[in-house]
C-alpha positions as CSV (number, residue, x, y, z in Angstrom):
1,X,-5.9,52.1,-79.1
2,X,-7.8,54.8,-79.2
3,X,-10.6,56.6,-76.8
4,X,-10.3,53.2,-74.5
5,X,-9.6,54.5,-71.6
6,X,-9.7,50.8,-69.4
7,X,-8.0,47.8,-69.0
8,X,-7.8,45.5,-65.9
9,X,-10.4,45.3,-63.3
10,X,-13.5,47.5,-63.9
11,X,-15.4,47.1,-60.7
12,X,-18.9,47.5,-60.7
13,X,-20.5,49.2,-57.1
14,X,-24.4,47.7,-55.8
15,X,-26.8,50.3,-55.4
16,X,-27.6,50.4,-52.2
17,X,-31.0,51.5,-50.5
18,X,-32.1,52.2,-47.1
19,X,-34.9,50.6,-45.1
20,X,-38.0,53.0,-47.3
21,X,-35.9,51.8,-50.6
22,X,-34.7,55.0,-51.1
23,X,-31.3,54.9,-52.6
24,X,-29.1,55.5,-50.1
25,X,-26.0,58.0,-51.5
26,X,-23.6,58.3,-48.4
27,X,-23.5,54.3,-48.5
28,X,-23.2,54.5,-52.2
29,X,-19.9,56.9,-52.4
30,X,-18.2,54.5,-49.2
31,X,-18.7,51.8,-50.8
32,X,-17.2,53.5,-54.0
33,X,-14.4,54.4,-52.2
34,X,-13.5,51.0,-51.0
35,X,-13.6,49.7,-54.9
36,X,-11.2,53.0,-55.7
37,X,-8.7,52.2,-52.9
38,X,-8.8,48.5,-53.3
39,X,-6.9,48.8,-56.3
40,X,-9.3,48.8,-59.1
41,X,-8.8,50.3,-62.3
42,X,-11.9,51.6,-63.4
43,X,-15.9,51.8,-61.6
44,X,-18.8,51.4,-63.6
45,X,-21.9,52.3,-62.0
46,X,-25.5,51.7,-63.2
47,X,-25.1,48.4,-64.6
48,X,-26.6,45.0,-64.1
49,X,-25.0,44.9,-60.3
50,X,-26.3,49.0,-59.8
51,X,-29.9,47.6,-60.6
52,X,-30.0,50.3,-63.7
53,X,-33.9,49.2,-64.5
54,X,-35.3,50.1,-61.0
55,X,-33.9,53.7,-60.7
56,X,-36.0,56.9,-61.8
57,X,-33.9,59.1,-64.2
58,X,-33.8,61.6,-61.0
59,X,-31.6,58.4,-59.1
60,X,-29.5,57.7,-62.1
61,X,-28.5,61.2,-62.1
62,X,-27.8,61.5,-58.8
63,X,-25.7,57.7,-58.6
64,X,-23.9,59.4,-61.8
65,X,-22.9,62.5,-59.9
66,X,-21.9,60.4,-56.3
67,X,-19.5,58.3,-58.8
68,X,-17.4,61.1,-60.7
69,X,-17.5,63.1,-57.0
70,X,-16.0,60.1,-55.2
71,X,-13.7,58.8,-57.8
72,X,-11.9,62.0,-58.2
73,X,-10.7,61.2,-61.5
74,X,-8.5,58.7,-59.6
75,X,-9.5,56.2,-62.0
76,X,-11.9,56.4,-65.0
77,X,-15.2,56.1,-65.2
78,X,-17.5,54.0,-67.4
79,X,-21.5,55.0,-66.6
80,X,-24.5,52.7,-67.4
81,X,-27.0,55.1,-69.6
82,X,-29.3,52.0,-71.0
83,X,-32.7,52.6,-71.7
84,X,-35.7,51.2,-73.8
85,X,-35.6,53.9,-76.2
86,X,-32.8,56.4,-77.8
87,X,-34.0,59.6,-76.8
88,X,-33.5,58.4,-73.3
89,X,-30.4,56.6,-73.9
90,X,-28.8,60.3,-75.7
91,X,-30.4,61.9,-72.5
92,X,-28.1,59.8,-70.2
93,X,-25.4,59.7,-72.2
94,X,-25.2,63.3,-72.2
95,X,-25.8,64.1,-68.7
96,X,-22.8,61.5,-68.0
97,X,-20.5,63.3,-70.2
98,X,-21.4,66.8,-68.8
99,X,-20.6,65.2,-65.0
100,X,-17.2,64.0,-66.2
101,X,-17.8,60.4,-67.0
102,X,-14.8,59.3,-69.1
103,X,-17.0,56.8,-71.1
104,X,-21.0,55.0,-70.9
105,X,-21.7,51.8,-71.6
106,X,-25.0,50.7,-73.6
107,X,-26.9,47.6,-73.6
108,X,-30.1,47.3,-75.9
109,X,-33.1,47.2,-73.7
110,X,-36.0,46.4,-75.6
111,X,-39.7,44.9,-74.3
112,X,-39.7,43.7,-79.0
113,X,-37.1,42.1,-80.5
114,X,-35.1,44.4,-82.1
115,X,-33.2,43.9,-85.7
116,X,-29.7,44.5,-86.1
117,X,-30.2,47.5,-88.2
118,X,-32.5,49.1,-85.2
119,X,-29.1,48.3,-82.8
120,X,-26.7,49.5,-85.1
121,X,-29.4,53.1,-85.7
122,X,-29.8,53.3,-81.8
123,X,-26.0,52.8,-80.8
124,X,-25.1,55.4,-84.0
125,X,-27.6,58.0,-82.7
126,X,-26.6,58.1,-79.0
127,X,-22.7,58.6,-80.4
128,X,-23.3,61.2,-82.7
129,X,-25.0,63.4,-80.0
130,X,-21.8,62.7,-77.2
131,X,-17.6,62.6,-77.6
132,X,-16.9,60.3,-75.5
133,X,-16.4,56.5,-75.9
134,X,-18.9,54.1,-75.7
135,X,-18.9,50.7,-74.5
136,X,-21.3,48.2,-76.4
137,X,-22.8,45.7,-73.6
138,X,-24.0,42.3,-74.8
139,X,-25.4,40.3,-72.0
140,X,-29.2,38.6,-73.6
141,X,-29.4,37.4,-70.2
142,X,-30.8,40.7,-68.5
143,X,-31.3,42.6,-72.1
144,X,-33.2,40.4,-73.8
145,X,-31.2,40.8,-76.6
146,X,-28.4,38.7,-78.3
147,X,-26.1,40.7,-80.4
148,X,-24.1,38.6,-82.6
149,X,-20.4,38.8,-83.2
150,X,-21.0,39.7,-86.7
151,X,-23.5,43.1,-85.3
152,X,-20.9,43.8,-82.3
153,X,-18.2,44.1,-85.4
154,X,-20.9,46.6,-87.3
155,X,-20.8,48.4,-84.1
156,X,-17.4,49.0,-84.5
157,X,-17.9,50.6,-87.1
158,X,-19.5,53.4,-85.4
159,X,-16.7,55.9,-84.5
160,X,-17.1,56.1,-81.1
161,X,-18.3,52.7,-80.4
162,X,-14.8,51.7,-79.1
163,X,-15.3,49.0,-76.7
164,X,-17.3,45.6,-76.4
165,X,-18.3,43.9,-73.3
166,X,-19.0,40.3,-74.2
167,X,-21.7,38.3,-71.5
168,X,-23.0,36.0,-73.6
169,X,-20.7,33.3,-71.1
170,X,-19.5,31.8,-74.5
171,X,-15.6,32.2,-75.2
172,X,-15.7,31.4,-79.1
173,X,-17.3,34.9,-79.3
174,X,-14.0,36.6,-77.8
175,X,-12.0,34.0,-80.4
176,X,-14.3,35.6,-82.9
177,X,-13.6,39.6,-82.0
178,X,-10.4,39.0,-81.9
179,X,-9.0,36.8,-84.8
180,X,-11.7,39.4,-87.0
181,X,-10.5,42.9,-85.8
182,X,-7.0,41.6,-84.7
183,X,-5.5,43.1,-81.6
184,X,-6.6,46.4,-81.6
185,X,-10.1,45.1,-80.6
186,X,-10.8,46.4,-77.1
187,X,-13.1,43.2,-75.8
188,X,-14.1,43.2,-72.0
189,X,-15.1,39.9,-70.2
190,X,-18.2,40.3,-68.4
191,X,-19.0,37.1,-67.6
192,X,-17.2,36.0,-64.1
193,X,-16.6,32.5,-64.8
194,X,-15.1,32.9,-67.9
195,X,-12.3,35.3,-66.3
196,X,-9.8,33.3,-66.7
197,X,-10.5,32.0,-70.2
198,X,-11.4,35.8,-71.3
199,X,-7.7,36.9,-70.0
200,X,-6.5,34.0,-72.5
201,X,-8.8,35.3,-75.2
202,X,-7.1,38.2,-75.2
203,X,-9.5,40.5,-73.0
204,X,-8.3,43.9,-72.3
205,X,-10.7,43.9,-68.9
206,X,-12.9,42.4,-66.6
207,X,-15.8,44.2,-65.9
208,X,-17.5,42.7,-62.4
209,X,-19.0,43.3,-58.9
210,X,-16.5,40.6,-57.7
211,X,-13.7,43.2,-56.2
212,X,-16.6,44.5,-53.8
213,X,-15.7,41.4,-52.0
214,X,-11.9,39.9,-53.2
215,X,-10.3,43.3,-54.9
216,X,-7.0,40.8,-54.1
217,X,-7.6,37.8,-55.8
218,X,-9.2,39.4,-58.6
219,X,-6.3,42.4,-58.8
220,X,-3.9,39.4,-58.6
221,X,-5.3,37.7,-61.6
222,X,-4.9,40.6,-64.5
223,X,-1.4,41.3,-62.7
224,X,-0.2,37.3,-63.4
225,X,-2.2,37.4,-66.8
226,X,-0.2,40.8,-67.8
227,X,3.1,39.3,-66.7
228,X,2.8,36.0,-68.4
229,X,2.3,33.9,-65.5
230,X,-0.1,30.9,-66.4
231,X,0.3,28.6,-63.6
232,X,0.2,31.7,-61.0
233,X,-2.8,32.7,-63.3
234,X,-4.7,29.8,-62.7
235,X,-4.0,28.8,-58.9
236,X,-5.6,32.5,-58.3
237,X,-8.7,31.6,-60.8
238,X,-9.0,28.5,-58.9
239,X,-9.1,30.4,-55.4
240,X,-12.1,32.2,-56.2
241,X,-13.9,30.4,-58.8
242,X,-16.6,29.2,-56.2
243,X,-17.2,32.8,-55.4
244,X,-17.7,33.7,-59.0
245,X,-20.1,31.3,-59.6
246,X,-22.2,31.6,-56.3
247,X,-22.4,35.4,-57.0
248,X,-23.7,35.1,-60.6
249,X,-26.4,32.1,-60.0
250,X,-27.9,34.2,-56.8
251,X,-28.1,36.9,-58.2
252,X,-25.3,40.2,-58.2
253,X,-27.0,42.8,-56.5
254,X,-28.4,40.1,-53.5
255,X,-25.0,38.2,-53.3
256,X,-22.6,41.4,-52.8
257,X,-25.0,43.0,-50.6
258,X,-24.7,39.8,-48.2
259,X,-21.3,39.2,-48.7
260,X,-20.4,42.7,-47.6
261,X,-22.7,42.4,-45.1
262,X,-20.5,39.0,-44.0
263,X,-17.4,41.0,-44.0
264,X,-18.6,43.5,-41.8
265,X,-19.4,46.5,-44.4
266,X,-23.0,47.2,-44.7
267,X,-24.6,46.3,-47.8
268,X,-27.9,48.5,-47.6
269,X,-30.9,47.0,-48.6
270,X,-32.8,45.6,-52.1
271,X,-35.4,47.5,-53.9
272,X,-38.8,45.5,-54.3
273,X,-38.8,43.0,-55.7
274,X,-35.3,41.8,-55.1
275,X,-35.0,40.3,-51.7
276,X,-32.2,39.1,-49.4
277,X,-30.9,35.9,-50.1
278,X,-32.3,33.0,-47.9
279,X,-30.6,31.9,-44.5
280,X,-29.0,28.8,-46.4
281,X,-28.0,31.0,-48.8
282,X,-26.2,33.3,-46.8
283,X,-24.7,30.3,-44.9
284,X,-23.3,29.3,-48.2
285,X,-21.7,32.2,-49.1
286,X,-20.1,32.6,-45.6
287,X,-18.6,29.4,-46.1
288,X,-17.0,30.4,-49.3
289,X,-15.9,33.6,-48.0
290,X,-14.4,31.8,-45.2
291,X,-12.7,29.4,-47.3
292,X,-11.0,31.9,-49.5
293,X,-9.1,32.9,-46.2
294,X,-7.5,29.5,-45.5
């Protein structure tokens, strides 16, 4: 395939903020580190988990910077650059590429609904003004926008538009990508759920904030899928399914920051309005996290 530079388990770091909700960099590149020597094979920052929206182009640039200083080129790199309109989007984009990001990843933000021929003008506009590969995020959940398999495939079409991450949570869609642009179709599983299911689909990756607190189980999961091992496959799905599911109905940035926070790492804090999950909450998780252990 080519310009995809990921497969496997693209972990996504929290941004984290200190008590004045300033974003807190020396927490950031740890807790970076500990996604890099955990095993994953790629970190995307600035994404849904990063809290992209409630950053000033000053923090994004400075996140961007922490990530590609950190990483070290250990692994690549895929940068969030989303924003409501294309100038900012190219401005992002570039400034990624110029840092050393090995690829960004776009979602259409958009406060109108946009038509598919606005997407496919946005995406084509923001690759013609960078080299490197983009990764075309659909997830209507936090984007307000549903891009259909029939748009992700005109999107494709775009040269450097190499890479779909599918978050729609609905696995005909990856049956679609890949029975219509055959194998060389470099789809990516962003819903957590459907990991398993995705693997089966023929996913090249998992993008998720889940190795921030099971880099194991998750790491164990592509590893059985890429040697063929269904049953081993599923009994490590099955493991951490709970988790997957308690991380994405409370919310990722306030379920990994308390979940680290359980294990003994320090989370940081939210930016307003996002607050800590409740004491039940947090009871919940600990019992999930202890449970995994057993």
């Amino acid at each position: 395939m080519k310009n995809v530079p990921f497969k496997g388990i693209i972990a996504y770091p929290i941004t984290p903020f200190d008590t004045n909700e300033k974003v807190d960099l020396p927490l950031f590149e740890k807790l970076v580190e500990r996604l890099v020597v955990s095993g994953s094979n790629g970190i995307a920052p600035l994404g849904s988990t990063g809290v992209l929206p409630y950053l000033s182009d000053e923090e994004k640039e400075a996140v961007t910077e922490a990530t590609l200083k950190q990483v070290k080129g250990r692994i690549p790199t895929l940068v969030g650059v989303s924003n409501l309109t294309t100038e900012k989007t190219i401005y992002h984009a570039q400034f990624a590429e110029k840092a050393g990001a090995d690829a960004v990843m776009i979602i259409p933000m958009s406060y109108w609904k946009l038509t598919d021929d606005e997407i496919v003008a946005h995406y084509d506009k923001v690759a013609g003004k960078i080299s490197i590969p983009i990764m075309a995020y659909n997830n209507p959940a936090t984007g307000g926008v549903d891009m259909s398999p029939a748009l992700l495939k005109r999107l494709l079409e775009i040269p450097n538009v190499t890479m779909i991450k599918e978050s729609t949570g609905d696995i005909q869609r990856m049956h679609y990508l890949r029975k219509e642009l055959g194998e060389d179709v470099a789809f990516y599983n962003g819903s957590n759920p459907l990991a398993l299911a995705a693997f089966a689909a023929g996913a090249r990756g998992w993008c998720t904030a889940a190795p921030n607190l099971i880099p194991e189980l998750n790491i164990d999961l592509y590893k059985a899928i890429e040697n063929n091992e269904l049953r081993e496959a599923q009994d490590i799905f099955y493991k951490q399914v709970e988790l997957l599911r308690f991380i994405v109905s409370k919310g990722l940035p306030r379920a990994i920051k308390a979940g680290l926070n359980i294990l003994g790492e320090d989370g940081g804090c939210l930016r307003s309005p996002l607050k800590p999950l409740q004491e039940n909450e947090i009871k919940e998780l600990k019992n999930i996290i202890n449970n995994l252990k057993n």
